[in-house]
Residue frames as qw, qx, qy, qz and C-alpha x, y, z in Angstrom:
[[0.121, -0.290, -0.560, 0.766, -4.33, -1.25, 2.27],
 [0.133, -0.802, -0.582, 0.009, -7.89, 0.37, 2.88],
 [0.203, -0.190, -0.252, 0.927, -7.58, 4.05, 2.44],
 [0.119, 0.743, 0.481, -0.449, -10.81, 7.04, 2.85],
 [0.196, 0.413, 0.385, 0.802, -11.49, 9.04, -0.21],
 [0.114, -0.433, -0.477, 0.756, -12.93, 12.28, 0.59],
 [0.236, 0.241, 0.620, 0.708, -15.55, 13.49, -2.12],
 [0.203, -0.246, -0.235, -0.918, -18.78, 15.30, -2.11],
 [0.197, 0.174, 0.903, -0.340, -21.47, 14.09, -0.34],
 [0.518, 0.528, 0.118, -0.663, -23.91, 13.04, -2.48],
 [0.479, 0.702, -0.465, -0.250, -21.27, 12.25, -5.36],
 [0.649, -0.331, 0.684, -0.044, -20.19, 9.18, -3.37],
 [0.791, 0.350, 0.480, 0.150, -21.09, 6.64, -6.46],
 [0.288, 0.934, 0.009, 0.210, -20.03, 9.07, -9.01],
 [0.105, -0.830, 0.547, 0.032, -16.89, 9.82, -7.73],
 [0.689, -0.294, 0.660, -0.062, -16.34, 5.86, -7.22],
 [0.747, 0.497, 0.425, 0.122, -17.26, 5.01, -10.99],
 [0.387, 0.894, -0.226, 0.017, -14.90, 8.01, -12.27],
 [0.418, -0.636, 0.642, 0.090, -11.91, 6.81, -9.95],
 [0.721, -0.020, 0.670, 0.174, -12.30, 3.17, -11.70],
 [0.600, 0.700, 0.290, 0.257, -12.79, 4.48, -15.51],
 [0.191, 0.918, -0.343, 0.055, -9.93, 7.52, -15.16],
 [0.407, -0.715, 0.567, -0.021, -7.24, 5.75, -12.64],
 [0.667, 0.318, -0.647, -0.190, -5.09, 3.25, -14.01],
 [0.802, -0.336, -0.068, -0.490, -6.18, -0.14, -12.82],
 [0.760, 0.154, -0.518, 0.362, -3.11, -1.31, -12.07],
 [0.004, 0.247, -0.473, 0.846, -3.30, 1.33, -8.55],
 [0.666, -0.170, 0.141, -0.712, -7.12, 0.23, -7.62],
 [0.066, -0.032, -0.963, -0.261, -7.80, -3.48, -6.18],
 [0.155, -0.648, -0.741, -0.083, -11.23, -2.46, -5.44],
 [0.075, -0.056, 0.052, -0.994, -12.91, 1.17, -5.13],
 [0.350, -0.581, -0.645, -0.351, -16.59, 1.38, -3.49],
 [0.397, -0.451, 0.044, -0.798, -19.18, 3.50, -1.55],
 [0.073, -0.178, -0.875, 0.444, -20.07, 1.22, 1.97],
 [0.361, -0.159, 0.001, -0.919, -23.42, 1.82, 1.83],
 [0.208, 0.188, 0.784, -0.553, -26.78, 0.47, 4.37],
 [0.224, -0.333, -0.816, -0.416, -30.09, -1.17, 3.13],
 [0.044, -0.211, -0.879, 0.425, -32.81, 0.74, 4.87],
 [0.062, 0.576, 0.720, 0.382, -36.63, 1.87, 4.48],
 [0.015, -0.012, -0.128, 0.992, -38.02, 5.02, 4.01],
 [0.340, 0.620, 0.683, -0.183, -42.01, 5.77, 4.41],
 [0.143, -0.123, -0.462, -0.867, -43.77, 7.39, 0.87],
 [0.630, -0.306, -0.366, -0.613, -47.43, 7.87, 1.75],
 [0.812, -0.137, 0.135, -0.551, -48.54, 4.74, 3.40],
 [0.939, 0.290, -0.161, 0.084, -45.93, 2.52, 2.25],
 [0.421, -0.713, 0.461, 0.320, -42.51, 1.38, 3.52],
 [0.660, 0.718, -0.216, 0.043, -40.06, 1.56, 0.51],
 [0.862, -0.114, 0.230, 0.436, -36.73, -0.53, 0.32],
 [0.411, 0.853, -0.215, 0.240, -33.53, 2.28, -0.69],
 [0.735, -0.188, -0.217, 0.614, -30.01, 1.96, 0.03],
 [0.195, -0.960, 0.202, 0.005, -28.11, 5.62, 1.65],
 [0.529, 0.486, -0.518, 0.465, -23.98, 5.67, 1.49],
 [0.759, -0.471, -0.412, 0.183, -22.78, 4.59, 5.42],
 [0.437, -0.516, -0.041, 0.736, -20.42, 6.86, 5.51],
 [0.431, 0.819, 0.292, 0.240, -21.94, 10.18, 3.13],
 [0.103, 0.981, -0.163, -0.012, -19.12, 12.11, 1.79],
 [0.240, -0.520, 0.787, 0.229, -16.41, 9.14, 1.58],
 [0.935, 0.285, -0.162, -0.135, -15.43, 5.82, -0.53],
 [0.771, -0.493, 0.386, 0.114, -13.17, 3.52, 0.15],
 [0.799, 0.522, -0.274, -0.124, -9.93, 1.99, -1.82],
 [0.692, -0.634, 0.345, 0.003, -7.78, -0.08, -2.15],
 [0.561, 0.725, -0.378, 0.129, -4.29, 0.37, -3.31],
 [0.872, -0.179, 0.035, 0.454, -0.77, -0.64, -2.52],
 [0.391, 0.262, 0.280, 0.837, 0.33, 2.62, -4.23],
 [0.159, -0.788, -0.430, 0.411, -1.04, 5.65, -2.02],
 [0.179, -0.545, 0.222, 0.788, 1.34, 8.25, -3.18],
 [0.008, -0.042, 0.611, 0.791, 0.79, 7.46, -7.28],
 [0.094, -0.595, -0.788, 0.128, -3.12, 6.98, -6.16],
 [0.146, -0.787, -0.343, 0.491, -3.16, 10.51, -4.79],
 [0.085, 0.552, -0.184, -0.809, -1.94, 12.06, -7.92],
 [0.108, -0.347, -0.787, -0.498, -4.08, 10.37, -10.36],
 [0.080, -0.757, -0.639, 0.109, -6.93, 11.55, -8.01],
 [0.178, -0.673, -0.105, 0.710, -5.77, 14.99, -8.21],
 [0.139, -0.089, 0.622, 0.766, -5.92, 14.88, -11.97],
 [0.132, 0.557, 0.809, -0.129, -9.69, 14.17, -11.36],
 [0.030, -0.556, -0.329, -0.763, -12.04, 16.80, -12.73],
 [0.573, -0.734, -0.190, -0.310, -14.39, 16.33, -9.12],
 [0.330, -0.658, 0.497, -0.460, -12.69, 17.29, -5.65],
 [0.927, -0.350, -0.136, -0.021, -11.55, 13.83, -3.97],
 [0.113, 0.652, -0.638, 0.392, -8.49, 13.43, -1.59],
 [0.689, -0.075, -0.661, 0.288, -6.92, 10.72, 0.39],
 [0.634, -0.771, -0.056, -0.009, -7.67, 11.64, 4.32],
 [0.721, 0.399, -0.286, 0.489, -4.41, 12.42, 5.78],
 [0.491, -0.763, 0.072, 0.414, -2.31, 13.68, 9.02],
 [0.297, -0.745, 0.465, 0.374, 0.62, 16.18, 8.31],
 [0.600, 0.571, -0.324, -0.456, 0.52, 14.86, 4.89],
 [0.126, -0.109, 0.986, -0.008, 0.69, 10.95, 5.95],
 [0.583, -0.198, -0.153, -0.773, -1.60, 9.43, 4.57],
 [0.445, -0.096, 0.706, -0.543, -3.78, 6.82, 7.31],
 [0.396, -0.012, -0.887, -0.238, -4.63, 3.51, 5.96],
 [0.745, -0.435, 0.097, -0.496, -7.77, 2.00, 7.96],
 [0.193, -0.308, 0.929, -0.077, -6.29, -0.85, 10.50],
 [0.246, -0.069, -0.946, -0.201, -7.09, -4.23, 10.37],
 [0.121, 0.385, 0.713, -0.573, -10.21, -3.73, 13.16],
 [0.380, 0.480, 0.008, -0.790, -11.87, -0.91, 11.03],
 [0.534, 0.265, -0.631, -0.496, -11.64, -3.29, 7.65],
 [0.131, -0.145, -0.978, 0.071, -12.65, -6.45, 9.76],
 [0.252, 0.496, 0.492, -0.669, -16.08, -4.27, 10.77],
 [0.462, 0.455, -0.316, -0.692, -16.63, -3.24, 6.80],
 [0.323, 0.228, -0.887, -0.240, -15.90, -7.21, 5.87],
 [0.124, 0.315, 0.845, -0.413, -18.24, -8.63, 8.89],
 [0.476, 0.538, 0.556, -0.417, -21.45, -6.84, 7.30],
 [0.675, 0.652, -0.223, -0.262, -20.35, -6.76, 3.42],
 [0.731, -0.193, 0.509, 0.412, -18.43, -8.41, 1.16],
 [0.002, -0.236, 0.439, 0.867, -16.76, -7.53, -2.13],
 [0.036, -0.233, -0.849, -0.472, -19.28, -7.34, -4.53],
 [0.330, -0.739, -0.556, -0.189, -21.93, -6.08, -2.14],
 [0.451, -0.023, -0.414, 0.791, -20.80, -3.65, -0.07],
 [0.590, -0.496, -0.302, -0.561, -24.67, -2.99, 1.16],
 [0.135, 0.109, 0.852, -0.494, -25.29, -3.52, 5.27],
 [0.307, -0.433, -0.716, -0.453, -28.38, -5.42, 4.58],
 [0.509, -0.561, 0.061, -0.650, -31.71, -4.59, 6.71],
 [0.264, -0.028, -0.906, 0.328, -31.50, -6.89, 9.78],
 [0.655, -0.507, -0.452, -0.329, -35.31, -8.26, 11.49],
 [0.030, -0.025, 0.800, -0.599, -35.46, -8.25, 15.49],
 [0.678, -0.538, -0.437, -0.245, -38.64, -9.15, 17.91],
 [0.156, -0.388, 0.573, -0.704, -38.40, -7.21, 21.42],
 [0.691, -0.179, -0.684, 0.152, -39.28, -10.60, 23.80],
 [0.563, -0.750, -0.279, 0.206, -40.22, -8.76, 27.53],
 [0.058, 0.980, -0.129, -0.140, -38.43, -5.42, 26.56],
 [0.415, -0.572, 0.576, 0.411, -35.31, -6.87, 25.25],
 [0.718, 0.636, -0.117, -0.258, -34.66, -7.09, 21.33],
 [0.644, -0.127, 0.697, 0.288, -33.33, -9.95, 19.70],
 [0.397, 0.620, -0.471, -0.487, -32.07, -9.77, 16.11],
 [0.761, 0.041, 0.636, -0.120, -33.51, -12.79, 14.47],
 [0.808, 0.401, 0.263, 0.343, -32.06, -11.83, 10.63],
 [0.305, 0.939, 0.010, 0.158, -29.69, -10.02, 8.98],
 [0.462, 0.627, -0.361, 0.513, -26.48, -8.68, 9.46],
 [0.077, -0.625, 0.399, -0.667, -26.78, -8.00, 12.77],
 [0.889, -0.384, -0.090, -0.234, -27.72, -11.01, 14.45],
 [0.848, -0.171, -0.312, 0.392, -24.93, -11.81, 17.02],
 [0.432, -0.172, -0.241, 0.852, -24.02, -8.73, 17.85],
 [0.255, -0.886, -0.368, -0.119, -26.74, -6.63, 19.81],
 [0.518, -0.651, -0.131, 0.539, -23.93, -5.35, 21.91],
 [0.327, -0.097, 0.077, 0.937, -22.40, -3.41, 19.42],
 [0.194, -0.722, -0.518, -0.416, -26.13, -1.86, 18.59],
 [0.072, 0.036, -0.277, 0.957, -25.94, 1.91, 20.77],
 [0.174, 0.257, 0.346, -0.886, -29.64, 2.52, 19.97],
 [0.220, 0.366, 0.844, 0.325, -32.90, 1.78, 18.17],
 [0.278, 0.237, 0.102, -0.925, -35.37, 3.96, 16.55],
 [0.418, 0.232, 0.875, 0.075, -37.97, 2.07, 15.78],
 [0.445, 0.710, 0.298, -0.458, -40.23, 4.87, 14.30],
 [0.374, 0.819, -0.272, -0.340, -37.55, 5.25, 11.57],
 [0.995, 0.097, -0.025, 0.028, -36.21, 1.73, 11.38],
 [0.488, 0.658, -0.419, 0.391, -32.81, 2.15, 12.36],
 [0.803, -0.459, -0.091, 0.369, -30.23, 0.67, 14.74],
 [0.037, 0.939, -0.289, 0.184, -27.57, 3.14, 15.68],
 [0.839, 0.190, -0.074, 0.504, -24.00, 1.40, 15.64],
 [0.049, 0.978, -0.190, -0.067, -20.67, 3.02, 17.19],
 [0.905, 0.274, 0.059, 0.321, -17.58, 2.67, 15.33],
 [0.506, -0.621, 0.258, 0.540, -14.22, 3.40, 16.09],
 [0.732, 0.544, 0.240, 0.332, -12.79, 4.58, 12.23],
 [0.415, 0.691, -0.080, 0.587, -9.66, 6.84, 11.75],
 [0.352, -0.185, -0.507, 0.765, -9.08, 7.38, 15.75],
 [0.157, -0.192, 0.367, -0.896, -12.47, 9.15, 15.67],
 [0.161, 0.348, 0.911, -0.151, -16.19, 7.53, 17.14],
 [0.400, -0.085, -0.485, -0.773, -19.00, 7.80, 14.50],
 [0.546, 0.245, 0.677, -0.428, -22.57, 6.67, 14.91],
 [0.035, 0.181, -0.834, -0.520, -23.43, 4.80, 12.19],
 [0.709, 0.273, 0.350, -0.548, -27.28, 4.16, 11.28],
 [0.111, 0.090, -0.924, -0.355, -28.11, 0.82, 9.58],
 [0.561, -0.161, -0.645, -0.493, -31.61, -1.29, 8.78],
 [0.098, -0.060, 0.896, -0.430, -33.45, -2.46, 11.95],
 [0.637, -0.227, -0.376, -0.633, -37.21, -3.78, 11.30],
 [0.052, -0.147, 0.932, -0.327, -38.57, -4.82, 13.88],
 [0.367, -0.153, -0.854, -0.335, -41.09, -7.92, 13.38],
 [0.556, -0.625, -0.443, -0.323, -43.36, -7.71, 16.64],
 [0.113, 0.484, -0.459, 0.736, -43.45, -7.36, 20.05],
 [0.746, -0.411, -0.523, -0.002, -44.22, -9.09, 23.36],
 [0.320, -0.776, 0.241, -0.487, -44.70, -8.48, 26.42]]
């Protein structure tokens, strides 16, 4: 099971790279930072940098919550399993089919995704996000970003990811 680490924000990587070098790897099948491909302007120039998707968590995944949560308490840096009433709340199968649809192990980057607005309506013509405009809340084009809302722990996040968009017609 998928469960939410809670860590610094900022410390996201860092926290993710201590969990896998302190915790014994027989409690971790994978520990990482979801994080979104998108461009920032320096000067005169758009610049390619990735941002954590969700700043101030990481993800794992154990079979072994309880002996998880006290290796992580042994941690030098603050990190805790999310939790009700001291259950702790696996993500469901929806929340980890949304993280798997725009990563995969190994990458766990939402690339940038291309559109082209076609008589005021934008079509996503690369990237992650092509087939699903509908779940797309909002666009800023000035700051390249599609705004995403996501259902995650039973509460609704807006989720900025990569949107470039390639031209425009009237």
């Amino acid at each position: 099971m998928w469960y939410v680490v809670h860590v610094s924000t900022g410390r996201e990587a860092a926290a993710c790279r201590l969990i896998e070098e302190r915790v014994d790897p027989s409690l971790l099948d994978e520990c990482f930072v979801p994080r979104r491909s998108v461009a920032h302007r320096v000067g005169d120039e758009w610049q390619a940098a990735e941002e954590p998707l969700f700043p101030g968590y990481l993800i794992v995944d154990t079979a072994q919550p309880r002996r998880l949560r006290a290796a992580l308490d042994r941690l030098p840096d603050f990190a805790r399993l999310l939790d009700v009433d001291g259950e702790f709340l696996p993500l469901d199968d929806e929340e980890i089919a949304w993280i798997n649809a725009f990563t995969r192990r190994g990458h766990r980057v939402v690339d940038m995704s291309h559109a082209v607005v076609e008589g005021g309506v934008v079509r996503i013509v690369d990237g992650p996000l092509v087939g699903r405009e509908a779940q797309v809340k909002r666009i800023n084009r000035r700051k390249r970003r599609a705004v995403l809302e996501l259902q995650i722990l039973g509460r609704t996040v807006e989720v900025p990811v990569g949107l470039e968009i390639l031209r425009k017609q009237r």
